[in-house]
mmCIF file of the N, C-alpha and C atoms, coordinates in Angstrom:
data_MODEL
# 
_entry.id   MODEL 
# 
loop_
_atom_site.group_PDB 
_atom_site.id 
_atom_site.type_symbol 
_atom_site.label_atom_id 
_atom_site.label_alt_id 
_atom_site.label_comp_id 
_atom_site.label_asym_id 
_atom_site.label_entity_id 
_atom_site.label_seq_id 
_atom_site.pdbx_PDB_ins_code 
_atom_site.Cartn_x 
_atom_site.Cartn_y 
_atom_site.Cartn_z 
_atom_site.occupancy 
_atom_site.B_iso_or_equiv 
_atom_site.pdbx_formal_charge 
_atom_site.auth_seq_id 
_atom_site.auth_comp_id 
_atom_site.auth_asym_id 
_atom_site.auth_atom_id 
_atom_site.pdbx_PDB_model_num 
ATOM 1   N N  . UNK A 1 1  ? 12.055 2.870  -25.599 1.00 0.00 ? 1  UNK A N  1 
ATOM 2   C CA . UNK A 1 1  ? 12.394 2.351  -26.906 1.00 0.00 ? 1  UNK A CA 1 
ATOM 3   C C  . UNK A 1 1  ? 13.871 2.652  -27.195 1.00 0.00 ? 1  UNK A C  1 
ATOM 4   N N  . UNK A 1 2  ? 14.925 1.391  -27.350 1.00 0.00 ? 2  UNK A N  1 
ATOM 5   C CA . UNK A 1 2  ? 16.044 2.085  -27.681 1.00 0.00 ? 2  UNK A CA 1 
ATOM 6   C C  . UNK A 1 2  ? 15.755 2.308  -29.483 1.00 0.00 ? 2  UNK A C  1 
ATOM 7   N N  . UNK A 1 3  ? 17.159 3.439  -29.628 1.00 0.00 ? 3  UNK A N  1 
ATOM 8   C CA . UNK A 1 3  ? 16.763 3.965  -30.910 1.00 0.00 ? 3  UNK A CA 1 
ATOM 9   C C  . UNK A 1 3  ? 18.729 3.779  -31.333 1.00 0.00 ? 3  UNK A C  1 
ATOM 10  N N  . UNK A 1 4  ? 19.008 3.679  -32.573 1.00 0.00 ? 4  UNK A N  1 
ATOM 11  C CA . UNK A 1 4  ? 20.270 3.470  -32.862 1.00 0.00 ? 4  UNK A CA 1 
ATOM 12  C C  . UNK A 1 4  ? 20.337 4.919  -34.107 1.00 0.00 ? 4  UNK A C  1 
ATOM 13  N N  . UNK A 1 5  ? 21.107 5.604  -33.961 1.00 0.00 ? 5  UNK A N  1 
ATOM 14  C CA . UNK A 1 5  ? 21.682 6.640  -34.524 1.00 0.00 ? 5  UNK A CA 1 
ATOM 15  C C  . UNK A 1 5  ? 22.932 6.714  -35.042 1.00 0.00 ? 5  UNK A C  1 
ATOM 16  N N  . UNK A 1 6  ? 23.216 7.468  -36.007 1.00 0.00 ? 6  UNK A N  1 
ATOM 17  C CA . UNK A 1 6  ? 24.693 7.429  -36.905 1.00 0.00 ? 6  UNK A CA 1 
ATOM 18  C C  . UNK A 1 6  ? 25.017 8.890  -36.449 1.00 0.00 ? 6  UNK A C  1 
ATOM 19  N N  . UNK A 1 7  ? 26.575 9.083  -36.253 1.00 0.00 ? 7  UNK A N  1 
ATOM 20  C CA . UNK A 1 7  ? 26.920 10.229 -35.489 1.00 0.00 ? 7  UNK A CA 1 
ATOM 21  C C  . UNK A 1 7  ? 28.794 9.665  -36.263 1.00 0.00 ? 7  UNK A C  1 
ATOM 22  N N  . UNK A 1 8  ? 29.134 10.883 -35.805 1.00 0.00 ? 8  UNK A N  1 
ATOM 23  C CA . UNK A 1 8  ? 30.388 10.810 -36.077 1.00 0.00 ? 8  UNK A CA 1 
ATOM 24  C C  . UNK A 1 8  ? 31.550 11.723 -34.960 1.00 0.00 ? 8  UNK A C  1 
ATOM 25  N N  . UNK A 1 9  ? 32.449 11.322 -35.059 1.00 0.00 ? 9  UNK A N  1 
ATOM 26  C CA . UNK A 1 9  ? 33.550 11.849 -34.165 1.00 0.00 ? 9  UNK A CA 1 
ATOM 27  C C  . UNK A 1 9  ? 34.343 12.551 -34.272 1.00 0.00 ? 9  UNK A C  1 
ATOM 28  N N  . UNK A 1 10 ? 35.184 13.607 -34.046 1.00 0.00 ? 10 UNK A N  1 
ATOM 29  C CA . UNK A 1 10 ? 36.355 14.360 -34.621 1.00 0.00 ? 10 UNK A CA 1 
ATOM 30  C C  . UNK A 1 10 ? 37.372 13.881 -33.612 1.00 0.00 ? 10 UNK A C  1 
ATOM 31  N N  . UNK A 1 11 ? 38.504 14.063 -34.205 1.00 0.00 ? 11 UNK A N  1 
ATOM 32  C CA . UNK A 1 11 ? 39.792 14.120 -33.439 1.00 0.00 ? 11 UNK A CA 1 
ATOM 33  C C  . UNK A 1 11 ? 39.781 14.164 -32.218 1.00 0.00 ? 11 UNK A C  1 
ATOM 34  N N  . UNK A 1 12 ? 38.821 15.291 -31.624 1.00 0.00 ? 12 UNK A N  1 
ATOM 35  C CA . UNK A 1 12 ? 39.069 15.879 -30.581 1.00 0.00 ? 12 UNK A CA 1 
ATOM 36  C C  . UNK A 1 12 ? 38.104 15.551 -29.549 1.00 0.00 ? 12 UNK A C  1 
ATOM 37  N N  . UNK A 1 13 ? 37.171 14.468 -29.462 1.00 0.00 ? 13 UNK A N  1 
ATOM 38  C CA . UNK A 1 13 ? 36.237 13.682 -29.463 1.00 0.00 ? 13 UNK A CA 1 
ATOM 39  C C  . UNK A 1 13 ? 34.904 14.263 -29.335 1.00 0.00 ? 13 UNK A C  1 
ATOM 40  N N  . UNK A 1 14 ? 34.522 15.217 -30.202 1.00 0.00 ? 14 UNK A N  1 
ATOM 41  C CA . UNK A 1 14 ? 33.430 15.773 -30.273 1.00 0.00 ? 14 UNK A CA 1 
ATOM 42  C C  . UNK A 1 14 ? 32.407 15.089 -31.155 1.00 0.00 ? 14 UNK A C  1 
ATOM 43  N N  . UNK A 1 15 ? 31.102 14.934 -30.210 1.00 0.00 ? 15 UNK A N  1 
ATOM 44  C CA . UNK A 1 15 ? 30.162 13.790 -31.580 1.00 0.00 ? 15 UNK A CA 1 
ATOM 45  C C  . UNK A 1 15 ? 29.474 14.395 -31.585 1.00 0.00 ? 15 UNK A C  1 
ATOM 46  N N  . UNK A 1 16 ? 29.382 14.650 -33.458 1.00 0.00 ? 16 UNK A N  1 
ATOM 47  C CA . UNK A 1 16 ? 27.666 15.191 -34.614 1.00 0.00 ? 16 UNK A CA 1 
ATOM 48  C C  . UNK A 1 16 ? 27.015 13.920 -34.435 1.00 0.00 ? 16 UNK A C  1 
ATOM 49  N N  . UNK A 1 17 ? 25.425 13.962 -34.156 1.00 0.00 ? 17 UNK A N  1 
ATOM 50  C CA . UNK A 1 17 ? 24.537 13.328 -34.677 1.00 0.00 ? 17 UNK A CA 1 
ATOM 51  C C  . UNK A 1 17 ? 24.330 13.234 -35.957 1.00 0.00 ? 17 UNK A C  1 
ATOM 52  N N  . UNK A 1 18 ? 24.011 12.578 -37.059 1.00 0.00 ? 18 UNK A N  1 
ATOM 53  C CA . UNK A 1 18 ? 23.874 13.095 -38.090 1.00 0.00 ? 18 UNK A CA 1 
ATOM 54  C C  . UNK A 1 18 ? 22.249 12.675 -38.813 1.00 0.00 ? 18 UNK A C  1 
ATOM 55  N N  . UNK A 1 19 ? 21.510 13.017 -37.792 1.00 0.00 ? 19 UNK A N  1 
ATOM 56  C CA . UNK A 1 19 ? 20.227 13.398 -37.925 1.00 0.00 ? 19 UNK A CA 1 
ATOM 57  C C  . UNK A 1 19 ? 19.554 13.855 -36.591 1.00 0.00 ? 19 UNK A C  1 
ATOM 58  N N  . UNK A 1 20 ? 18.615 14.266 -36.768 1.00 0.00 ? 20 UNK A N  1 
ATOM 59  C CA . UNK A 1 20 ? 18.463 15.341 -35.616 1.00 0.00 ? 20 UNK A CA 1 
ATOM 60  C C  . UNK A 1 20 ? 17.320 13.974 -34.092 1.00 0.00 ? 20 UNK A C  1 
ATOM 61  N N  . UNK A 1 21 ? 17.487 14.291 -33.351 1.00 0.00 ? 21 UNK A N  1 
ATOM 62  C CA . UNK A 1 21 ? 17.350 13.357 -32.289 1.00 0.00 ? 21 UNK A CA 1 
ATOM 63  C C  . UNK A 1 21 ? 16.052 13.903 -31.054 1.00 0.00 ? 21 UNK A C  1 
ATOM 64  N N  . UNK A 1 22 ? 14.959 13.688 -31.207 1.00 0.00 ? 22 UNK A N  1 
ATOM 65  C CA . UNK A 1 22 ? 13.702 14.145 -30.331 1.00 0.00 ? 22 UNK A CA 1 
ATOM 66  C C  . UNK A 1 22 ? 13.674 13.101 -29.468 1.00 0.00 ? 22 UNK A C  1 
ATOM 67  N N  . UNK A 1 23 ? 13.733 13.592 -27.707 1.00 0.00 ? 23 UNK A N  1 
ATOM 68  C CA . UNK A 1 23 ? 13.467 13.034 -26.634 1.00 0.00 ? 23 UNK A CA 1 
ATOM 69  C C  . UNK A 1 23 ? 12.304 13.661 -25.533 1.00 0.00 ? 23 UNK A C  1 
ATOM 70  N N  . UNK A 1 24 ? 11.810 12.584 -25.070 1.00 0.00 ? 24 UNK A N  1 
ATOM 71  C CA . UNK A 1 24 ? 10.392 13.321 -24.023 1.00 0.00 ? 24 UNK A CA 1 
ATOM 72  C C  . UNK A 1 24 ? 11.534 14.023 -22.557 1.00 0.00 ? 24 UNK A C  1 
ATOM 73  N N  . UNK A 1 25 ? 12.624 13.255 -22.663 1.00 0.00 ? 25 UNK A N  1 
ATOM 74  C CA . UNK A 1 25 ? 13.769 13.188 -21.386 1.00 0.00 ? 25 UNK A CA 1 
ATOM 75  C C  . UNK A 1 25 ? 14.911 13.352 -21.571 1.00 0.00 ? 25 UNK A C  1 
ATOM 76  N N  . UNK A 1 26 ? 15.727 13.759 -20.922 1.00 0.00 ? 26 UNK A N  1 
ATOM 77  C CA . UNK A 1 26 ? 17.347 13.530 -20.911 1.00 0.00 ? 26 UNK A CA 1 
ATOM 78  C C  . UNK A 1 26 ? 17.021 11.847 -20.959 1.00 0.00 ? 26 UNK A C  1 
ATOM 79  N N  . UNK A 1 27 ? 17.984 11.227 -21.731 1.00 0.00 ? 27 UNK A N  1 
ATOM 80  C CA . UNK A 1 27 ? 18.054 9.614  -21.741 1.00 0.00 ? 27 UNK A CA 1 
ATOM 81  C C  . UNK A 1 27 ? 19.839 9.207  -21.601 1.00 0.00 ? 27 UNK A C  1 
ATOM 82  N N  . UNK A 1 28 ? 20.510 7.926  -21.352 1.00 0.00 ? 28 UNK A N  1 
ATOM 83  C CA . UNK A 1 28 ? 21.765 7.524  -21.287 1.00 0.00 ? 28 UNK A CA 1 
ATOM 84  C C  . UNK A 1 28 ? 21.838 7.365  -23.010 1.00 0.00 ? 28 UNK A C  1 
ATOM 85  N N  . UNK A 1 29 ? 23.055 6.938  -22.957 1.00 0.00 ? 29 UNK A N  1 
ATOM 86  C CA . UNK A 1 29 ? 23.507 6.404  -24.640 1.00 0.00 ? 29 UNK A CA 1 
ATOM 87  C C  . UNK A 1 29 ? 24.889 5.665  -24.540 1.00 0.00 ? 29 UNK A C  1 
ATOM 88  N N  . UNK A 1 30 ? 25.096 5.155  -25.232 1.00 0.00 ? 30 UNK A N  1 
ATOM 89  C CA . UNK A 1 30 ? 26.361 4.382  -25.526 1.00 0.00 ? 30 UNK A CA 1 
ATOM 90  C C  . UNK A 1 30 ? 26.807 4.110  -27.078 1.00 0.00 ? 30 UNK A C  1 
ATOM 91  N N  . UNK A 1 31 ? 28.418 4.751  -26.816 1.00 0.00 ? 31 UNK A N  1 
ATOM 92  C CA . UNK A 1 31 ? 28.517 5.181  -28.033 1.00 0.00 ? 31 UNK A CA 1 
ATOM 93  C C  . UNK A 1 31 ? 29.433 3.993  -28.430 1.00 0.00 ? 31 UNK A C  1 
ATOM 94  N N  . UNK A 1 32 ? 29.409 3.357  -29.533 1.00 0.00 ? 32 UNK A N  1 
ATOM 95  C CA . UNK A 1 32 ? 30.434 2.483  -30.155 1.00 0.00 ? 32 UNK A CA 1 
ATOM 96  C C  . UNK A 1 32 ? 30.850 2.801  -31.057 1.00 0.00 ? 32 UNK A C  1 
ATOM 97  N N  . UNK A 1 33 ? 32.895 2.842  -30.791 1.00 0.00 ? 33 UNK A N  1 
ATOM 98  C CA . UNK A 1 33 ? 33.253 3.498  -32.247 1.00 0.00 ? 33 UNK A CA 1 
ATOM 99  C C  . UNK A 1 33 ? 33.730 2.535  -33.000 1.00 0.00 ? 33 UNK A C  1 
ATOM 100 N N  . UNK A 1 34 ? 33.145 2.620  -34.441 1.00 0.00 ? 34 UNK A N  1 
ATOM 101 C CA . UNK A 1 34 ? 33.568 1.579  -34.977 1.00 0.00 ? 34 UNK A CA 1 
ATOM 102 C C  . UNK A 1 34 ? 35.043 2.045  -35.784 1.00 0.00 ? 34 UNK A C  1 
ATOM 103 N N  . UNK A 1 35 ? 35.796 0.956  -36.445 1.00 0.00 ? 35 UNK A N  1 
ATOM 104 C CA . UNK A 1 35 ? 36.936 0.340  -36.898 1.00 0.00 ? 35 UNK A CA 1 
ATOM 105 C C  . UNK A 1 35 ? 37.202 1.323  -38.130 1.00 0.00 ? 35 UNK A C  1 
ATOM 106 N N  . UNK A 1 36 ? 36.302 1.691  -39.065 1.00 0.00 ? 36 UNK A N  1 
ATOM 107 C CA . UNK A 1 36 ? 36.432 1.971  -40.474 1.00 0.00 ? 36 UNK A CA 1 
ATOM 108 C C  . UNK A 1 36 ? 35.732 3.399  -40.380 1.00 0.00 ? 36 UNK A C  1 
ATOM 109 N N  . UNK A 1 37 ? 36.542 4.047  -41.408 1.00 0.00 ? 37 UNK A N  1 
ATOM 110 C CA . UNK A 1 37 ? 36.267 5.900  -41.762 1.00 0.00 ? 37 UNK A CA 1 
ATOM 111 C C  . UNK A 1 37 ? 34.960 6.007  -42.304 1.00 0.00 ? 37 UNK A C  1 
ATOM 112 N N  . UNK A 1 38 ? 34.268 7.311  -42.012 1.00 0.00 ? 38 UNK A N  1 
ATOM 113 C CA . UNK A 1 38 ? 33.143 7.393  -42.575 1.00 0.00 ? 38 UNK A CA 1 
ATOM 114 C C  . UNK A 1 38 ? 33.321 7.768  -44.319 1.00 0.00 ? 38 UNK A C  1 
ATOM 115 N N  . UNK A 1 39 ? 32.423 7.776  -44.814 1.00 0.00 ? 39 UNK A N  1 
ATOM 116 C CA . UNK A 1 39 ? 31.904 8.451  -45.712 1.00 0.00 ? 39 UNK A CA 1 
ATOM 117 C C  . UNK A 1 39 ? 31.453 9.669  -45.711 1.00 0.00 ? 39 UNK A C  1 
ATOM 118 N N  . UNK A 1 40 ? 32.280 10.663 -46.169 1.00 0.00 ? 40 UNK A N  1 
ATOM 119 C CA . UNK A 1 40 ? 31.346 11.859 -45.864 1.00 0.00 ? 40 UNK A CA 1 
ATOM 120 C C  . UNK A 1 40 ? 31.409 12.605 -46.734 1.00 0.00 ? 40 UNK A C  1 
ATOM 121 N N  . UNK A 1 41 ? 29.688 12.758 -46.758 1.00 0.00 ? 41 UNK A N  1 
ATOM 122 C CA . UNK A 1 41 ? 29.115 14.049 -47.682 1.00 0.00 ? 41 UNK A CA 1 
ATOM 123 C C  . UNK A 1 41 ? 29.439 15.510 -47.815 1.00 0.00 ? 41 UNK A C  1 
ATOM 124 N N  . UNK A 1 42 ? 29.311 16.251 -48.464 1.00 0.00 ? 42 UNK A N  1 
ATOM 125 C CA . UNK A 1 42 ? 30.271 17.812 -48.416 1.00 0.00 ? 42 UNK A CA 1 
ATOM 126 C C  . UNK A 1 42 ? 29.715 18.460 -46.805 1.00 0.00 ? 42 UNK A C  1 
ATOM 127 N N  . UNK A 1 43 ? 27.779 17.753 -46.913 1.00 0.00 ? 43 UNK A N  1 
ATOM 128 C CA . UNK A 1 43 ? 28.119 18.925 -45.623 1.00 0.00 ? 43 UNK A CA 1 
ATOM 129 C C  . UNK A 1 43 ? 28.566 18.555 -44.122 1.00 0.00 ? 43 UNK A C  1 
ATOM 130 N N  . UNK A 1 44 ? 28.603 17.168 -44.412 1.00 0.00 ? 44 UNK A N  1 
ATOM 131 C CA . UNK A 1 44 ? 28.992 16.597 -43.087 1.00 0.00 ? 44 UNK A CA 1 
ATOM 132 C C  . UNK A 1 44 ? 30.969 17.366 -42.806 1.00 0.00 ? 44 UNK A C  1 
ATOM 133 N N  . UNK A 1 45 ? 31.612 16.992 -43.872 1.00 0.00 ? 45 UNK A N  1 
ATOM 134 C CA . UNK A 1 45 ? 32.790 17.566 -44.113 1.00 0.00 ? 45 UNK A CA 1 
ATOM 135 C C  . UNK A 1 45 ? 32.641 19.120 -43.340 1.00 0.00 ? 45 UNK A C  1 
ATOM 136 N N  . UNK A 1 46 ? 31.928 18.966 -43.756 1.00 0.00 ? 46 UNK A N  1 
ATOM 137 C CA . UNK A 1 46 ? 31.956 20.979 -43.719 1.00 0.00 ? 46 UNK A CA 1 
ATOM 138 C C  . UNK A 1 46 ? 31.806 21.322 -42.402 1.00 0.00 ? 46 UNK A C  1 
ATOM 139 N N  . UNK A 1 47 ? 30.993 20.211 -41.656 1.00 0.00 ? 47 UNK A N  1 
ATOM 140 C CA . UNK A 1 47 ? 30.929 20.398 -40.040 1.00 0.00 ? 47 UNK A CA 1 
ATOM 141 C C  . UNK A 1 47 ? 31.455 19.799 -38.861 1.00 0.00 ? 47 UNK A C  1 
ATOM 142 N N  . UNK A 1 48 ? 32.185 19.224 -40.081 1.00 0.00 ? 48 UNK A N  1 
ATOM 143 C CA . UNK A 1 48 ? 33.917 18.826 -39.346 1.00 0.00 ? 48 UNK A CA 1 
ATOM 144 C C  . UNK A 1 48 ? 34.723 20.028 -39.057 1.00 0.00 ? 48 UNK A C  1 
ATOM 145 N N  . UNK A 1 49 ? 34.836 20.093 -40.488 1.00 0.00 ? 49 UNK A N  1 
ATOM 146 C CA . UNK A 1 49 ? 35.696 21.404 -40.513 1.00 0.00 ? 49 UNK A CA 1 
ATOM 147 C C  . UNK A 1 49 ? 35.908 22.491 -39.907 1.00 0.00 ? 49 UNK A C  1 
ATOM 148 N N  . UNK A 1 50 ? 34.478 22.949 -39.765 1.00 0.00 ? 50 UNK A N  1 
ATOM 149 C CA . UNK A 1 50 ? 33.899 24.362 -38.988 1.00 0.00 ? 50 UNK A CA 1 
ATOM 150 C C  . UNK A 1 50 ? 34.877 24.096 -37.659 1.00 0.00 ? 50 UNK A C  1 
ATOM 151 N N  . UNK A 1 51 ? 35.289 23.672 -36.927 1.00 0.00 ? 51 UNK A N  1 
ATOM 152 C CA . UNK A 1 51 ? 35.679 24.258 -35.521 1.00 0.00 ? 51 UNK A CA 1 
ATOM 153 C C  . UNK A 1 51 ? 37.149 24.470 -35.973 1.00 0.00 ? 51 UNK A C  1 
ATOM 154 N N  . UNK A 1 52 ? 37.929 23.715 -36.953 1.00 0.00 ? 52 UNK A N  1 
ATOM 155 C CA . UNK A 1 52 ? 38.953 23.830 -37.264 1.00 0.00 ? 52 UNK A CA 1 
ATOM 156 C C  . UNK A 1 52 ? 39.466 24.890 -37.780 1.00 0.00 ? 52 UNK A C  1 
ATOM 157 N N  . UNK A 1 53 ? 38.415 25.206 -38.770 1.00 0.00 ? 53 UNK A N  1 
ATOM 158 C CA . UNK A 1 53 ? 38.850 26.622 -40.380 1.00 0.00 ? 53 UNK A CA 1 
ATOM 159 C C  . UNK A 1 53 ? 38.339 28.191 -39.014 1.00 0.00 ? 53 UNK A C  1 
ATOM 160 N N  . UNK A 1 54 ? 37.494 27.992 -37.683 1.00 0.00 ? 54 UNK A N  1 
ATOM 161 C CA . UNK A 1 54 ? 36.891 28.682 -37.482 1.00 0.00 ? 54 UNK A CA 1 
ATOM 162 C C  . UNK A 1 54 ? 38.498 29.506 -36.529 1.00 0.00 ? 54 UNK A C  1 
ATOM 163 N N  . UNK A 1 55 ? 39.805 28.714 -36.233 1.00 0.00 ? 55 UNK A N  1 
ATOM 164 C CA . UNK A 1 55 ? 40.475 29.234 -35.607 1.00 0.00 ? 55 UNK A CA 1 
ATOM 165 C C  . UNK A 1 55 ? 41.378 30.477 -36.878 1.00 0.00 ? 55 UNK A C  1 
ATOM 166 N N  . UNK A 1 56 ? 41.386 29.967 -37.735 1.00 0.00 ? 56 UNK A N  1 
ATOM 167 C CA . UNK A 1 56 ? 42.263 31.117 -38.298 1.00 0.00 ? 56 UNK A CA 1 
ATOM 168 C C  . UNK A 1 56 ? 41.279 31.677 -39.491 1.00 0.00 ? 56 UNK A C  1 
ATOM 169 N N  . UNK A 1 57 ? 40.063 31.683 -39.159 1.00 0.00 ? 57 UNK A N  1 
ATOM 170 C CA . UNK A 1 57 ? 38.802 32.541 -39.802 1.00 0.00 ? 57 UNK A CA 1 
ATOM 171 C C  . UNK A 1 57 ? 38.527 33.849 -38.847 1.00 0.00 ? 57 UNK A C  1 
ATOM 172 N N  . UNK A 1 58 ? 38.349 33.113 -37.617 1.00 0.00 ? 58 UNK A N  1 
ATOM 173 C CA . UNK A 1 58 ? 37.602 33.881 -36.927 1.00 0.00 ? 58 UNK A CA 1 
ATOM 174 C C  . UNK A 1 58 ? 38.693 34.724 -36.267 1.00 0.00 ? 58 UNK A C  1 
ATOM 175 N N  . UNK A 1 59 ? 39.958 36.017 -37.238 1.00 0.00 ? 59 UNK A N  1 
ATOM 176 C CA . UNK A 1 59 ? 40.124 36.789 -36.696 1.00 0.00 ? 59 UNK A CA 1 
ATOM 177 C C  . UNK A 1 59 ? 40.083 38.262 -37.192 1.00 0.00 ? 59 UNK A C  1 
ATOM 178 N N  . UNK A 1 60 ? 40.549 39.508 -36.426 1.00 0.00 ? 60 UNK A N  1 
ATOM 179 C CA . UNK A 1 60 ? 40.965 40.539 -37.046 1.00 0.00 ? 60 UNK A CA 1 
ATOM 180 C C  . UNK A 1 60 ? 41.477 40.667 -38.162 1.00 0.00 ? 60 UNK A C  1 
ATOM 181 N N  . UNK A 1 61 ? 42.774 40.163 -38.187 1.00 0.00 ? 61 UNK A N  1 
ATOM 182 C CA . UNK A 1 61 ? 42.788 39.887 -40.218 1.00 0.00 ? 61 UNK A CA 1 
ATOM 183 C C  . UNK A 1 61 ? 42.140 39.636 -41.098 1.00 0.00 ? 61 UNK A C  1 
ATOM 184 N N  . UNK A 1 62 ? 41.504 38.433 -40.347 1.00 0.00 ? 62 UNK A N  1 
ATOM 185 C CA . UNK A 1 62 ? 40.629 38.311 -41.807 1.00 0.00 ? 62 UNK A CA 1 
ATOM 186 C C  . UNK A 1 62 ? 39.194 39.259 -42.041 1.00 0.00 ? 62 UNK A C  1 
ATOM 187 N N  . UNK A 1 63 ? 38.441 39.353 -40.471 1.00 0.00 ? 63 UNK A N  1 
ATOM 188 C CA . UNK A 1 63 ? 37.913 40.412 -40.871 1.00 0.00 ? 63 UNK A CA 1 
ATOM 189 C C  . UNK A 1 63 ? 37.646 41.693 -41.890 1.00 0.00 ? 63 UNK A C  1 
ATOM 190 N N  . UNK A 1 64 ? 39.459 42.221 -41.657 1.00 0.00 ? 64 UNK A N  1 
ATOM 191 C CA . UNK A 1 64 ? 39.525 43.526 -42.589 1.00 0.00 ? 64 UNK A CA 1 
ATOM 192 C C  . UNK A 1 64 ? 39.563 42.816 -43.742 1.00 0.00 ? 64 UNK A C  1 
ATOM 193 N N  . UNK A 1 65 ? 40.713 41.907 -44.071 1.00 0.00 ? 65 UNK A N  1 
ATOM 194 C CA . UNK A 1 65 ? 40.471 41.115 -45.372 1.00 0.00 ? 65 UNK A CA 1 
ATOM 195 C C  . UNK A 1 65 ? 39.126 41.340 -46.364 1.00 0.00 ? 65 UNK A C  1 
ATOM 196 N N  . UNK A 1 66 ? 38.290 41.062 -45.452 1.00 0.00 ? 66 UNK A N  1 
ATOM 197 C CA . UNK A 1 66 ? 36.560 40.468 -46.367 1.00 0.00 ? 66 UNK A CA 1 
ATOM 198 C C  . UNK A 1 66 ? 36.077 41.857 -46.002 1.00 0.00 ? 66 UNK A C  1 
ATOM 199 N N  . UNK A 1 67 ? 36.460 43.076 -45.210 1.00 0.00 ? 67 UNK A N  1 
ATOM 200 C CA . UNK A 1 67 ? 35.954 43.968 -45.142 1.00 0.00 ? 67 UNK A CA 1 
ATOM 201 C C  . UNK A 1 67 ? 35.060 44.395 -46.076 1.00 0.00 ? 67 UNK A C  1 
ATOM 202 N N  . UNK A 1 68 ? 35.893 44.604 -47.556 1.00 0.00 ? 68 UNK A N  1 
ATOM 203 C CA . UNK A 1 68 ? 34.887 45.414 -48.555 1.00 0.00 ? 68 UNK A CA 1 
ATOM 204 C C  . UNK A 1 68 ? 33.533 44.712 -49.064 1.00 0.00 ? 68 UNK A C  1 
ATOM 205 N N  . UNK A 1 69 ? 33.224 43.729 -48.600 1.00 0.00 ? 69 UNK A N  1 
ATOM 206 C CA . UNK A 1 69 ? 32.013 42.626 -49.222 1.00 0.00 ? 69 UNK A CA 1 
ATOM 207 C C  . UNK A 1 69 ? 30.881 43.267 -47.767 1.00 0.00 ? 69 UNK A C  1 
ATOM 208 N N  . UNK A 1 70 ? 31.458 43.696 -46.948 1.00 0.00 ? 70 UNK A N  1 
ATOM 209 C CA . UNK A 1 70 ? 29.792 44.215 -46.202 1.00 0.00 ? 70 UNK A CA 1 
ATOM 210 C C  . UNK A 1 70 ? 29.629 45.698 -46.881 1.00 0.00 ? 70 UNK A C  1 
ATOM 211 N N  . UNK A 1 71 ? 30.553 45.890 -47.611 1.00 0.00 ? 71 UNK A N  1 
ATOM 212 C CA . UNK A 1 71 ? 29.739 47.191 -48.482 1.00 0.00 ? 71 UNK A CA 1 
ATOM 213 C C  . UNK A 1 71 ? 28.970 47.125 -49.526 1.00 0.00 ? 71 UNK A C  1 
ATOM 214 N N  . UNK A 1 72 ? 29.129 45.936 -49.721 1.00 0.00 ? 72 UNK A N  1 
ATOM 215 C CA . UNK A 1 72 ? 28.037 45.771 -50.860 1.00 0.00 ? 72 UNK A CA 1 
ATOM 216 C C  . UNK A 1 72 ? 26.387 45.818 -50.620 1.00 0.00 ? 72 UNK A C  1 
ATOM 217 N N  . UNK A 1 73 ? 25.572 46.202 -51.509 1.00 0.00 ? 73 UNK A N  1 
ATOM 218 C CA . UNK A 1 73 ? 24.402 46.634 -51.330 1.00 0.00 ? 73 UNK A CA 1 
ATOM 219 C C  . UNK A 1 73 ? 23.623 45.212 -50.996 1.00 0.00 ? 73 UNK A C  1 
ATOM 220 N N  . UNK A 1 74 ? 22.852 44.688 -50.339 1.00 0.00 ? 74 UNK A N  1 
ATOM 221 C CA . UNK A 1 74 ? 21.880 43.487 -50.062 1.00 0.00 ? 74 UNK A CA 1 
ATOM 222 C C  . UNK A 1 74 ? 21.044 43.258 -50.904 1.00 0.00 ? 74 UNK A C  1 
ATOM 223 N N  . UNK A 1 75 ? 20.915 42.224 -51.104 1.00 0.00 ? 75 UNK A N  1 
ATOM 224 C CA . UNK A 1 75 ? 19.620 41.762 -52.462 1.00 0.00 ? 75 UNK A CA 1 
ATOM 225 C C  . UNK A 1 75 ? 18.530 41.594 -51.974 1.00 0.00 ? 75 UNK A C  1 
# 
């Protein structure tokens, strides 16, 4: 059964599905990019973003930065 899915691309040509995708098999695919920008919702945005914000998140600075918030007590 072919099946048609909405996915999106970054810059860097990495593709989100943007719904989640169940197969009995590894299967082929073919991707067509179309002409015009998506629309995107905060969290799709947001998982754009993530590999981008994750280079000058994910260091020692900022670590200590946010340090004092793992002292806080857990709810």
């Amino acid at each position: 059964m072919i099946q048609t899915v909405e996915a999106m691309i970054d810059r860097s040509g990495r593709l989100r599905l943007l719904q989640p995708v169940v197969l009995p098999v590894m299967r082929r695919a073919f991707v067509t990019i179309l002409d015009d920008e998506p629309e995107l919702n905060a969290l799709e945005m947001a998982m754009l973003s993530e590999p981008a914000l994750a280079v000058d998140w994910n260091t020692a600075e900022e670590d200590e930065a946010w340090s004092h918030l793992a002292q806080l007590p857990s709810l």
